[in-house]
PANURO-36353 format. One line per 3 residues: their letters; for each residue z, x, y of C-alpha. Coordinates in steps of 0.05 Angstrom, whole numbers, plus 5000, padded with zeros to 4 digits. Example, Ala and Ser with C-alpha at 12.3 -4.5 7.8 and 13.67 -1.06 7.14 Angstrom:
AS> 5156,5246,4910 ~ 5143,5273,4979 $
//
This chain:
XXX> 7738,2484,9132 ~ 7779,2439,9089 ~ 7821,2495,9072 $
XXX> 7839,2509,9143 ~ 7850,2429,9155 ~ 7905,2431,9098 $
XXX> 7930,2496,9122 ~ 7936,2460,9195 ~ 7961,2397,9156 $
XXX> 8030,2443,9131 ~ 8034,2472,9200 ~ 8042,2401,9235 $
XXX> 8082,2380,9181 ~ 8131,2440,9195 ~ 8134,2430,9266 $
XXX> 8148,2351,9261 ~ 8080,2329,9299 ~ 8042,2301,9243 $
XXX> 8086,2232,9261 ~ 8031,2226,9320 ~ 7981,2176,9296 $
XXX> 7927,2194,9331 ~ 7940,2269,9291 ~ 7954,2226,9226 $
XXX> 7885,2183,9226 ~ 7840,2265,9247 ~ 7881,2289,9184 $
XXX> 7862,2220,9147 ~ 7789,2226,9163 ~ 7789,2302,9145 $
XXX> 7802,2285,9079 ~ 7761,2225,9064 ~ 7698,2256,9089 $
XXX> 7716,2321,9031 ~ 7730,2270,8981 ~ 7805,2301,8974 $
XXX> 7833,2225,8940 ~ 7900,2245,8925 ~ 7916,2278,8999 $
XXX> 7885,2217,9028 ~ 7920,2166,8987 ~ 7981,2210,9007 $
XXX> 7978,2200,9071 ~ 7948,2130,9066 ~ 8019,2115,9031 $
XXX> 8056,2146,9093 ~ 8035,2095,9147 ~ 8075,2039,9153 $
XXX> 8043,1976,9146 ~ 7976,1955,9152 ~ 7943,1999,9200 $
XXX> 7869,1971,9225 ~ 7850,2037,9241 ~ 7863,2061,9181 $
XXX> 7828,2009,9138 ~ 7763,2021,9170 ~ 7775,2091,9162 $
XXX> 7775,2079,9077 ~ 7719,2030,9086 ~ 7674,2068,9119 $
XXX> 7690,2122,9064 ~ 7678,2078,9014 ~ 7611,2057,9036 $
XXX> 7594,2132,9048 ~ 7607,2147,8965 ~ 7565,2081,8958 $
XXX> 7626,2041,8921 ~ 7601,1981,8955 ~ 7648,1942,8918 $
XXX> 7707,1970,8939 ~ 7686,1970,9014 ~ 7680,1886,9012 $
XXX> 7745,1885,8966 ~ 7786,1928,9023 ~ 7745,1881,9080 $
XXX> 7769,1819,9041 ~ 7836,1830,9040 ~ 7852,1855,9107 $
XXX> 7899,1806,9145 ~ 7852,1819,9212 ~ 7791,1856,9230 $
XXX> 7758,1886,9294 ~ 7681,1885,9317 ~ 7680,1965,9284 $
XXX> 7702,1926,9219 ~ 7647,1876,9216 ~ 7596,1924,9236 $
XXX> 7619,1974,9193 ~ 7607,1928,9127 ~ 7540,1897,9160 $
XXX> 7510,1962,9173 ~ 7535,1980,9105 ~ 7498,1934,9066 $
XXX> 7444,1945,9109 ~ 7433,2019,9089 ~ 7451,2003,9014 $
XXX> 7387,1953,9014 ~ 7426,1889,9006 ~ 7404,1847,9072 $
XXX> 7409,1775,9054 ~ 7488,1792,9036 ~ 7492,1831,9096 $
XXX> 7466,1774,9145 ~ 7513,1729,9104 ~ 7571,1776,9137 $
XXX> 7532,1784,9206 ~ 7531,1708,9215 ~ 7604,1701,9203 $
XXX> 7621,1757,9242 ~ 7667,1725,9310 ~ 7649,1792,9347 $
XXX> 7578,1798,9359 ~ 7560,1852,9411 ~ 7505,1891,9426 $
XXX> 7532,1937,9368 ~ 7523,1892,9308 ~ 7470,1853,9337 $
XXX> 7435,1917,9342 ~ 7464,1938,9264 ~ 7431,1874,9245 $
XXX> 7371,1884,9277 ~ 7365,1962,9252 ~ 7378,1940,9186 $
XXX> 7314,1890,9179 ~ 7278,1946,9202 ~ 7288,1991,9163 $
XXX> 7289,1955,9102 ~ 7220,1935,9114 ~ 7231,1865,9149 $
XXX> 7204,1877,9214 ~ 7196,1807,9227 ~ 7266,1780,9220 $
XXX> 7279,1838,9257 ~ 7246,1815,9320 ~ 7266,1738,9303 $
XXX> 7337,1776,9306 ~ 7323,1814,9380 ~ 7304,1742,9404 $
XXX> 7370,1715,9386 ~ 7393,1765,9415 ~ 7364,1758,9485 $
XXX> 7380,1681,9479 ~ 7457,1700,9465 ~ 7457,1732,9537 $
XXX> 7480,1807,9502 ~ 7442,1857,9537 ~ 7395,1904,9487 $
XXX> 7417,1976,9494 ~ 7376,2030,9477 ~ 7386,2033,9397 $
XXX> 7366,1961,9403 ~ 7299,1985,9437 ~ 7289,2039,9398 $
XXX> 7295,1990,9331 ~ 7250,1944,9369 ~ 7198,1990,9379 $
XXX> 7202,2016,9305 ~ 7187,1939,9284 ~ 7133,1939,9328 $
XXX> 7104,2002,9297 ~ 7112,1972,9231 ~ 7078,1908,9237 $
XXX> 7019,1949,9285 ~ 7033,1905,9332 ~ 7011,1946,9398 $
XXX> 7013,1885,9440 ~ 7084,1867,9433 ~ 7101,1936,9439 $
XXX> 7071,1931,9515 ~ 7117,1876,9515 ~ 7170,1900,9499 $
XXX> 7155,1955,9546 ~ 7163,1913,9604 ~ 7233,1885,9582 $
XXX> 7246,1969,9576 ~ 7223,1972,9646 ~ 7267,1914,9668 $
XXX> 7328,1939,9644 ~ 7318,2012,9662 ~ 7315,2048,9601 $
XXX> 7245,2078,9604 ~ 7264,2141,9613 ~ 7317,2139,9558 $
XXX> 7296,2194,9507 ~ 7297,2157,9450 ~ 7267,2103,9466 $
XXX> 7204,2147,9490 ~ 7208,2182,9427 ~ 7203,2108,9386 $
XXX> 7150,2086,9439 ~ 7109,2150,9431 ~ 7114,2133,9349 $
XXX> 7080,2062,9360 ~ 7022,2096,9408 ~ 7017,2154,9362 $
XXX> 6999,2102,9299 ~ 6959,2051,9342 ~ 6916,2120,9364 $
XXX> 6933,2111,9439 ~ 6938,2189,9443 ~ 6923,2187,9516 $
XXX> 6981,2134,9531 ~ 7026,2177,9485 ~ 7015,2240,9521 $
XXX> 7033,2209,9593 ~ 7093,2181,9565 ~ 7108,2257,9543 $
XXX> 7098,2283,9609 ~ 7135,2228,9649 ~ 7197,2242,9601 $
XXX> 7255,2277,9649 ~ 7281,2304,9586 ~ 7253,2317,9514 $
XXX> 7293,2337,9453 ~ 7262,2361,9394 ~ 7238,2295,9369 $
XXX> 7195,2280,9422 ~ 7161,2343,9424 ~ 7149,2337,9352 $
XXX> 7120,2272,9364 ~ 7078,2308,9414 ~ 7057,2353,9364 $
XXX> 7036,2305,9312 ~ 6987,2261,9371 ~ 6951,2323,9370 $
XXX> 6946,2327,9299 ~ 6926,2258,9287 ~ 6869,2275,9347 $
XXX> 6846,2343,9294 ~ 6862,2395,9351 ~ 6907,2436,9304 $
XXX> 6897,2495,9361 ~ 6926,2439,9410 ~ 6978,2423,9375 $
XXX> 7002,2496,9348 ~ 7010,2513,9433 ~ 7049,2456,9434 $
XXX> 7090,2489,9379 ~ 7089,2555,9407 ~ 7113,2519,9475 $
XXX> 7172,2485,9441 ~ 7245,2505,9474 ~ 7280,2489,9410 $
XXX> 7257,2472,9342 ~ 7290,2443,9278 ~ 7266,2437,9205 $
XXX> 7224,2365,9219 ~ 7181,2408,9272 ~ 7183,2465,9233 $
XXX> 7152,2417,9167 ~ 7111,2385,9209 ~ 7066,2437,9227 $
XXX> 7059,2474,9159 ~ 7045,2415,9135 ~ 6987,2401,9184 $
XXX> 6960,2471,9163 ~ 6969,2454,9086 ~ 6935,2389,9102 $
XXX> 6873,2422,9131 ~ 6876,2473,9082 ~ 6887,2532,9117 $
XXX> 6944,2559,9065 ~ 6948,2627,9086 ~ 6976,2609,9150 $
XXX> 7017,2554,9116 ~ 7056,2610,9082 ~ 7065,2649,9143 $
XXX> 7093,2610,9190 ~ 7141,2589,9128 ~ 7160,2652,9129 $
XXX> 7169,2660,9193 ~ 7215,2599,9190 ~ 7260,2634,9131 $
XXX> 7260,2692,9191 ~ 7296,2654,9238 ~ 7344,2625,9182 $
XXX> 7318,2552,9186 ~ 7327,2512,9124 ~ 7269,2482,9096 $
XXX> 7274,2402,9077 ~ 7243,2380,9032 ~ 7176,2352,9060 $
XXX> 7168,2436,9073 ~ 7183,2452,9004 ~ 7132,2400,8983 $
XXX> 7075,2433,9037 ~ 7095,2501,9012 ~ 7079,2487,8932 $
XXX> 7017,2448,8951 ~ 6990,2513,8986 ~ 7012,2553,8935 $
XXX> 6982,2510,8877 ~ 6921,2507,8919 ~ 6915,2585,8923 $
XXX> 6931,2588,8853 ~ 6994,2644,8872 ~ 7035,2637,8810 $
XXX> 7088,2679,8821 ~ 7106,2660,8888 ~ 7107,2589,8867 $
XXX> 7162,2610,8820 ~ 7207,2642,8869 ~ 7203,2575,8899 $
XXX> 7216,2537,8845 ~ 7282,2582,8832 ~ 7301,2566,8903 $
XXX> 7292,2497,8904 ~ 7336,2495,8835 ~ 7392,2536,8863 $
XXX> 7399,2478,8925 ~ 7388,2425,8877 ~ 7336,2386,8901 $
XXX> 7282,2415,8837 ~ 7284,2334,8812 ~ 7274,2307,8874 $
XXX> 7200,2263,8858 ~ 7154,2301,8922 ~ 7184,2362,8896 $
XXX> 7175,2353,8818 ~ 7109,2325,8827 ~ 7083,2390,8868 $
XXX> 7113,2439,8808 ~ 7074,2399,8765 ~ 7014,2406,8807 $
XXX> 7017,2488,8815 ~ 7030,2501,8745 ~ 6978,2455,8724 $
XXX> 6931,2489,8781 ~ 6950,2558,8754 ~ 6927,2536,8684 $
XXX> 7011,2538,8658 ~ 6999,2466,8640 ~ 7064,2476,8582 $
XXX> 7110,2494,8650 ~ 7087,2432,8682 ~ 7098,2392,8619 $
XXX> 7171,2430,8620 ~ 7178,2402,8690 ~ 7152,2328,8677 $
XXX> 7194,2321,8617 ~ 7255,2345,8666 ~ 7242,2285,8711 $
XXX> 7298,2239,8692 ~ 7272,2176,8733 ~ 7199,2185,8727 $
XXX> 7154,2143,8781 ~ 7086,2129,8767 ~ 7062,2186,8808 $
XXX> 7097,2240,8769 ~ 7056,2211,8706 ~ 6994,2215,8740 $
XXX> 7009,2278,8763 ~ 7022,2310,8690 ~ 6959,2269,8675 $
XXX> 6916,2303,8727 ~ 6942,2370,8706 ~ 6916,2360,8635 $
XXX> 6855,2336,8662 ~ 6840,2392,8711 ~ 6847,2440,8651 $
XXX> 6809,2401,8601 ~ 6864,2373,8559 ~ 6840,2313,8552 $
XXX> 6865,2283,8486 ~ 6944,2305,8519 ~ 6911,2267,8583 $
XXX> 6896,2204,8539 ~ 6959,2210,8495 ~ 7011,2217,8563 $
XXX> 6963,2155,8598 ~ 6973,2114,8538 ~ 7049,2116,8534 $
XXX> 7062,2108,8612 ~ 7108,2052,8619 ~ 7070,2029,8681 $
XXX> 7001,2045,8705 ~ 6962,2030,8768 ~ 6884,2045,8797 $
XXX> 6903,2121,8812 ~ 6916,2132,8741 ~ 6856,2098,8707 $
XXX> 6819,2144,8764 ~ 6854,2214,8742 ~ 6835,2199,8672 $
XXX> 6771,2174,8686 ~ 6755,2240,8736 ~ 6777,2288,8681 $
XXX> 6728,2257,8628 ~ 6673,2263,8681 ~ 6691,2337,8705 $
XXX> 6686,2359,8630 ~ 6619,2324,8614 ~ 6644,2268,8562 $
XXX> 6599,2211,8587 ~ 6606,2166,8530 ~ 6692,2172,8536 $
XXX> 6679,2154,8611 ~ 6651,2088,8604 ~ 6695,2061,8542 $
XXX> 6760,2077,8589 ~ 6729,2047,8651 ~ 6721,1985,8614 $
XXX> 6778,1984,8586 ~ 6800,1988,8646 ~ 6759,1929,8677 $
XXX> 6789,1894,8613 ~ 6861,1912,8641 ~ 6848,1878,8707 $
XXX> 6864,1941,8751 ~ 6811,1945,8803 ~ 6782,2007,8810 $
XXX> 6776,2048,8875 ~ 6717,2077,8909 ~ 6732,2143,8881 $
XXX> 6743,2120,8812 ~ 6669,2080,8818 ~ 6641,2147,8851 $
XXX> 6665,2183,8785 ~ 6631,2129,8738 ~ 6565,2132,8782 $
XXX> 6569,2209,8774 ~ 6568,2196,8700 ~ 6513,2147,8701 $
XXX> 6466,2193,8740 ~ 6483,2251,8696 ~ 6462,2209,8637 $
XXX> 6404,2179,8669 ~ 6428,2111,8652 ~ 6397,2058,8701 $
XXX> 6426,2006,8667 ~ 6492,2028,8677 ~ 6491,2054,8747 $
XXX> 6460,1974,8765 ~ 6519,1936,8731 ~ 6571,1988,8762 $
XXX> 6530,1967,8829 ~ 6533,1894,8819 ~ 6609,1911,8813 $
XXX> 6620,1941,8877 ~ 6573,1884,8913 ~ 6621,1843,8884 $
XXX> 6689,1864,8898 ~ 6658,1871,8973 ~ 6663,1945,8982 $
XXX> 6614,1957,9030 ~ 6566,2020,9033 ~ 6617,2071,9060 $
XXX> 6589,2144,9063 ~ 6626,2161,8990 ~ 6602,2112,8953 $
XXX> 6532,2103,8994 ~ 6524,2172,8977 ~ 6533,2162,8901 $
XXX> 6496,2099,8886 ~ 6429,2139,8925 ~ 6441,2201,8877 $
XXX> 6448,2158,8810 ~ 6385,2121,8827 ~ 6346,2189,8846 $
XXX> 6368,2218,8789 ~ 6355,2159,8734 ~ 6291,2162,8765 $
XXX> 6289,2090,8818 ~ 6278,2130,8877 ~ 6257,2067,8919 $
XXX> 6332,2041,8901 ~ 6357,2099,8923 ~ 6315,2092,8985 $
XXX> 6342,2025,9004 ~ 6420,2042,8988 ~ 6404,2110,9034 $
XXX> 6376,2059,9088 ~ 6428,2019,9091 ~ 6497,2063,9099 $
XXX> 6514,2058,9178 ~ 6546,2120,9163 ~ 6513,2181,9127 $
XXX> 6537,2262,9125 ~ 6506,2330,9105 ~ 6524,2307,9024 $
XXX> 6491,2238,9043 ~ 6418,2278,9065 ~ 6429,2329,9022 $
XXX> 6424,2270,8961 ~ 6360,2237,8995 ~ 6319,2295,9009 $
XXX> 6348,2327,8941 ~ 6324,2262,8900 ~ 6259,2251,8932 $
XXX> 6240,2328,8917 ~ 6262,2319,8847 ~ 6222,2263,8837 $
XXX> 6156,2293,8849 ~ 6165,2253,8934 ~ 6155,2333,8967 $
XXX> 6123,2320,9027 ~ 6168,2248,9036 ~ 6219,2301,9025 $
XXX> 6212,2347,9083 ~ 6199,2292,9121 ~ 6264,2261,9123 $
XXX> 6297,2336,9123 ~ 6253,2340,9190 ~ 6280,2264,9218 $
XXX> 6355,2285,9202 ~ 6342,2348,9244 ~ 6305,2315,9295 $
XXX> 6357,2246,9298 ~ 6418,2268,9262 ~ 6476,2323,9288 $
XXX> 6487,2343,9206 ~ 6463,2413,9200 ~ 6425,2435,9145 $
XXX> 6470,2464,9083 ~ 6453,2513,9022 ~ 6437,2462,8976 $
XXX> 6388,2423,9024 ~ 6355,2481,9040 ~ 6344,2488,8955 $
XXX> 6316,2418,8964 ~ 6270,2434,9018 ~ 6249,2505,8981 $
XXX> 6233,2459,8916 ~ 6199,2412,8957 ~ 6150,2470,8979 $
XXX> 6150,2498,8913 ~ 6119,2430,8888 ~ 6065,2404,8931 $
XXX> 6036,2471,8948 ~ 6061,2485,9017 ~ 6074,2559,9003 $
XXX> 6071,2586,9074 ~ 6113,2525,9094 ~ 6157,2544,9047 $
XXX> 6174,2625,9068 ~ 6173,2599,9132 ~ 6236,2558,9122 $
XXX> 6262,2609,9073 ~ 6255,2655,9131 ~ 6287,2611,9181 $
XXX> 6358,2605,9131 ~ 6390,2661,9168 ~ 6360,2670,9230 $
XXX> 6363,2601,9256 ~ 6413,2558,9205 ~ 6461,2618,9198 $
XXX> 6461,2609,9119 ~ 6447,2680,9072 ~ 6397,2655,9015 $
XXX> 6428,2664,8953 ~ 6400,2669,8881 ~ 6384,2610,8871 $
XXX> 6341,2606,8932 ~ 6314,2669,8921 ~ 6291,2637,8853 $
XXX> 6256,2579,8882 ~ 6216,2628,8924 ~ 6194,2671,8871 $
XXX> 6180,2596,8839 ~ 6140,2579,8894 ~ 6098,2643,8902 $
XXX> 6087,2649,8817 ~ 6057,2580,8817 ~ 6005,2596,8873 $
XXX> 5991,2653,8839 ~ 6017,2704,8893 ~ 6047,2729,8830 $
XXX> 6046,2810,8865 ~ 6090,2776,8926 ~ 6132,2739,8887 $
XXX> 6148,2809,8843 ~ 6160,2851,8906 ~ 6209,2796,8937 $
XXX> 6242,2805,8869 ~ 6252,2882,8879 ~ 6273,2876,8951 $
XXX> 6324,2812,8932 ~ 6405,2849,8955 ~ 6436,2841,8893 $
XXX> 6412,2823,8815 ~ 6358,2771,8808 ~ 6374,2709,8771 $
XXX> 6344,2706,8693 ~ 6308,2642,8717 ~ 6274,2689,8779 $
XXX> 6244,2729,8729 ~ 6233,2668,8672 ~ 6193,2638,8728 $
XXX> 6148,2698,8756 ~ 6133,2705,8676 ~ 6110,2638,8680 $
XXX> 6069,2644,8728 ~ 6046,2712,8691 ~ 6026,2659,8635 $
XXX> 5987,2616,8676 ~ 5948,2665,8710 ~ 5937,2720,8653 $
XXX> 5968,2777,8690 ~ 5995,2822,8629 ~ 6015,2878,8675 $
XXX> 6068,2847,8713 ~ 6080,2799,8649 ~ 6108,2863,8616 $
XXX> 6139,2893,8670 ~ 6184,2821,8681 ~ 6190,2810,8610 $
XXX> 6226,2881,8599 ~ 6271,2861,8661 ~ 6292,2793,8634 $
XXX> 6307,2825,8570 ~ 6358,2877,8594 ~ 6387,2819,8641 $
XXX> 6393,2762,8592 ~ 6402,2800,8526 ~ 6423,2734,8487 $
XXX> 6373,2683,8524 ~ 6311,2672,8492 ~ 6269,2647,8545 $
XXX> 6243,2717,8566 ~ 6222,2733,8494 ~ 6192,2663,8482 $
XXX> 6150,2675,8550 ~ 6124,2743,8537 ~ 6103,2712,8464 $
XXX> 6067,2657,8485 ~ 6033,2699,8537 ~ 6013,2754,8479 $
XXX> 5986,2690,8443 ~ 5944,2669,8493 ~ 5911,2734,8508 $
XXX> 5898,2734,8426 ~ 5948,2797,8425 ~ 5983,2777,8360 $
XXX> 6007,2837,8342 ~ 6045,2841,8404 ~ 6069,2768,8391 $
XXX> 6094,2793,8325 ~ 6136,2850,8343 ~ 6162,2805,8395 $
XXX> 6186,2744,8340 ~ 6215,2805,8300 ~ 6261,2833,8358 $
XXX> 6283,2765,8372 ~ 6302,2760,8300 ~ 6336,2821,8298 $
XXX> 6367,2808,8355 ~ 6394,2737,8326 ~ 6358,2699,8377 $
XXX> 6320,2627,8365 ~ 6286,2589,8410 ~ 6328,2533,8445 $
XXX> 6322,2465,8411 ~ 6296,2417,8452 ~ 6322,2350,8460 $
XXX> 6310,2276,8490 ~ 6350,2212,8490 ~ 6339,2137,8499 $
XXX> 6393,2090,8519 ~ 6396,2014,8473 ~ 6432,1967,8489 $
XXX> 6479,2010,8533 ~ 6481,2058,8483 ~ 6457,2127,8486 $
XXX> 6421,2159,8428 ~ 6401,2235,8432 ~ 6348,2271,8385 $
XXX> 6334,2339,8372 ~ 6271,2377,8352 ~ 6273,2377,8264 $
XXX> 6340,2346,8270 ~ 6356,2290,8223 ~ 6428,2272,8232 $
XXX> 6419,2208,8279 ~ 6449,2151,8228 ~ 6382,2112,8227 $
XXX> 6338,2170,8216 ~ 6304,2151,8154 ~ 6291,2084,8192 $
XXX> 6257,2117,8245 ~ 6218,2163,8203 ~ 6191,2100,8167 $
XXX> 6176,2060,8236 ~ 6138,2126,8258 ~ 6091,2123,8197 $
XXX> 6076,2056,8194 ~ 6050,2066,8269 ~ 6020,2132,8252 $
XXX> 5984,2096,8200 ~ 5958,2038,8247 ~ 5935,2078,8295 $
XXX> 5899,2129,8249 ~ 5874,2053,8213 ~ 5799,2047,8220 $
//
């Protein structure tokens, strides 16, 4: 286009009309917004005089680039200036982030209209001082200028910010008064503030009452029925939309992304590269995250090549996402590639590289990159602390969260759910009560997350009546919330207090029964006898819960049936089971073989568990010990020597006590603990008392 200006520029020149001023300035302006200096200084040279015109022309330029400096240095030393001057340099300022010199040039400005009152006003707003920018609005109203609908709009937006719904009704009424309610973008700005107040109802009548929409307002639309979670809703809407631009095109893949339906994420991105819209980069950022989260490599790729073509690969949303879908896809060197690309890195694109190591069990590079960041806050501590917790090192877990108690971050409820997760996996009490008396202290209150956590580290470090009181108290409680209860009071020998409160929670509660409750319940039956009880709620999975058993609950009934001695029952559910029985199905109908002396079957299991777990020992070790009891040693011996030429030993087993918040773990015949010896010599002196007549 700027070829055809300068070919346009000869042809006027040729013709003698370029002398027009009004031709002169288009030309002027032309060349200033393409950033052609010399031809505008050219013609810049060619006006006679000072021009006023002109001079906002090159300040408005100037601001554009951002040379700040030169814009106030051209303002300075004009001999007048005109209300488009003063607003030009006010609004300037304003959009460069430098408000208190900005207001320094609004107050001396001897043409306030509506227009720079309203590019003062806009400015506050935006740059996060919502209040000044209503103190502003009143002056406003007091200087008898009328508001126009910018000024409204701006208004509005304050109102939003502060979530202020109340003043936004009041301001309403002044919108009323003056007779801009049905000014478009002022509905659109007015829709915003109901929209984040969750007024969805109010928001959708002032939709309907609109005369006209434009794309904004339908987007806003869109998103009320988003924020409600009717997706379907709010895809008709999209359907229903006359026109639509890249915001309502990002918008809605993002609402997909967000509720994690990626497949049709990618296709109605695809369908927006159909009708040659060009993605921003909010859609870019949606598109990675879907990819990263269906761990498609190569298609992530293609995007990265795209958004590296247009420029926009170092932008921080889009950066961070690369990061996150090679990390995701396990390429955690190509997201290191990317992070160490990042010229201006913000916190988040450290803690993303962070919880890209972490995800993928890198955690010395996770530790190494956390302990050079330049700037850390409670997010990062979290990643770190997540990643030591997802790969089972306990002790790492609690030396970085005090370190980073030490640091004086204060740690979210996530990052105290991860800690408790480690304290319940360890079975330390002691632990899980002074990460407790933490939380009761900072005044988090028992939300379902960390409700939920604090009742399974108590269940599972064996205070069940703990657990019972934090279960009691959360106002709030999900399927993971009675899944924990009824879990932990089955696991710690409570059955029948188990499928008890499994019975309240269907009887008082609308959370439907899960897989993993249902294991609870099965182990429950398995436990305290109730056998019949127990296939009858097996049977009930699929029929009435709409859940297919899997293995694992296949297992428990086999469990359940070996220990009562239905041992033939439990061996024909195993044949009739849809797909291969567990190792532990047939480990426990051996079991039961054991107890009950029932060679026949013992054989028949043991021979199965053998072909199935070829390098688990359990199945020999069984069919030994049942050899040994029926006095067959024989038997026992051939067994002992297939194990052994097999390589196989019997696990070790092992048991730990925690001192002074320190865990110690011992092995069978192991002697590697530092104060062995010490032991050893504490064990016979109290062997030796106790054997003392």
């Amino acid at each position: 286009m700027v070829a055809r200006g300068t070919v346009l520029h000869c042809h006027l020149l040729k013709k003698g009309v370029f002398s027009e001023r009004f031709i002169a300035i288009k030309l002027l302006i032309m060349y200033l917004q393409s950033r052609k200096l010399p031809e505008a200084n050219q013609m810049v040279k060619e006006f006679n005089g000072f021009d006023l015109v002109v001079q906002n022309c090159l300040i408005n330029a100037n601001i554009q680039w951002g040379n700040l400096s030169e814009a106030r240095k051209l303002f300075d030393e004009m001999p007048e200036r005109n209300e488009i001057t003063w607003t030009l340099l006010i609004s300037g300022l304003m959009k460069c982030g430098r408000v208190e010199e900005s207001m320094l040039y609004f107050e001396r400005n001897p043409f306030k209209s509506v227009v720079s009152w309203t590019a003062g006003i806009t400015g506050l707003v935006k740059n996060g001082s919502s209040f000044h920018g209503l103190k502003l609005f009143v002056r406003l109203l007091e200087s008898g200028v009328k508001p126009n609908q910018v000024t409204y709009s701006s208004i509005i937006s304050a109102c939003t910010e502060m979530g202020d719904f109340e003043l936004g009704m009041s301001v309403l009424g002044l919108i009323i008064k003056t007779g801009f309610e049905n000014n478009v973008s002022v509905c659109n700005s007015f829709m915003t503030l109901c929209l984040r107040m969750h007024e969805f109802d109010l928001a959708r009548k002032v939709f309907d009452r609109m005369e006209s929409k434009d794309v904004i307002s339908w987007t806003a639309i869109l998103d009320v029925y988003v924020e409600m979670g009717n997706l379907g809703e709010a895809r008709r809407i999209f359907d229903e939309m006359p026109k639509r631009n890249e915001v309502s095109w990002s918008a809605i893949i993002a609402r997909y992304n967000q509720y994690g339906d990626y497949i049709e994420a990618l296709k109605l991105f695809r369908q927006m590269v159909r009708e040659r819209i060009k993605p921003n980069i909010s859609c870019f950022s949606s598109i990675l995250c879907a990819l990263a989260s269906l761990e498609s490599l190569q298609a992530g790729k293609n995007i990265h090549a795209h958004v590296t073509k247009i420029g926009i690969e170092r932008d921080v949303f889009i950066s961070c996402c690369l990061v996150d879908l090679y990390c995701k896809c396990g390429e955690t060197k190509d997201g290191r590639f990317v992070f160490d690309s990042i010229k201006n890195k913000s916190v988040v694109s450290w803690n993303s590289m962070i919880g890209g190591y972490s995800m993928n069990g890198q955690m010395d590079e996770a530790k190494y990159l956390f302990n050079n960041m330049p700037n850390r806050n409670n997010i990062s501590w979290g990643t770190l602390i997540g990643g030591y917790v997802e790969f089972k090192q306990f002790d790492t877990v609690f030396e970085v969260f005090n370190e980073m108690i030490l640091s004086g971050e204060t740690p979210t409820k996530p990052t105290f759910s991860s800690v408790l997760c480690a304290c319940a996996s360890v079975a330390s009490l002691e632990k899980g009560k002074d990460i407790h008396g933490k939380i009761l202290k900072l005044g988090f209150q028992y939300d379902v997350y960390l409700g939920t956590a604090l009742t399974d580290m108590y269940a599972k470090c064996g205070d069940i009546e703990s657990s019972k009181q934090v279960f009691d108290r959360m106002s709030e409680r999900n399927e993971f919330s009675w899944t924990v209860m009824i879990q932990g009071l089955a696991e710690s020998g409570f059955a029948k207090e188990s499928l008890a409160l499994f019975e309240e929670m269907k009887r008082n509660s609308s959370v439907a029964p899960n897989e993993l409750m249902l294991l609870s319940v099965l182990f429950a039956c398995s436990h305290c006898g109730l056998v019949d009880k127990g296939l009858e709620y097996f049977g009930a999975m699929e029929s009435v819960y709409g859940i297919r058993p899997k293995g694992r609950h296949y297992t428990c009934v086999v469990d359940m049936l070996s220990r009562s001695g239905r041992l033939y029952e439990a061996e024909e559910l195993i044949n009739s089971m849809p797909f291969q029985p567990e190792a532990n199905a047939l480990a426990a109908l051996l079991s039961g073989c054991k107890t009950y002396k029932n060679e026949e079957i013992a054989e028949r299991t043991a021979r199965k568990l053998i072909e199935l777990a070829e390098k688990n020992s359990a199945g020999f070790v069984l069919l030994s010990n049942i050899y040994a009891s029926a006095g067959r040693w024989i038997d026992v011996s051939d067994v002992r020597k297939l194990m052994r030429q097999k390589g196989l030993k019997k696990s070790v087993g092992c048991s730990w006590v925690e001192v002074r918040s320190r865990l110690h773990s011992f092995y069978s015949e192991d002697g590697t603990h530092l104060k062995s010896a010490e032991i050893h010599d504490i064990l016979e002196l109290l062997r030796s008392e106790m054997t003392d007549p």
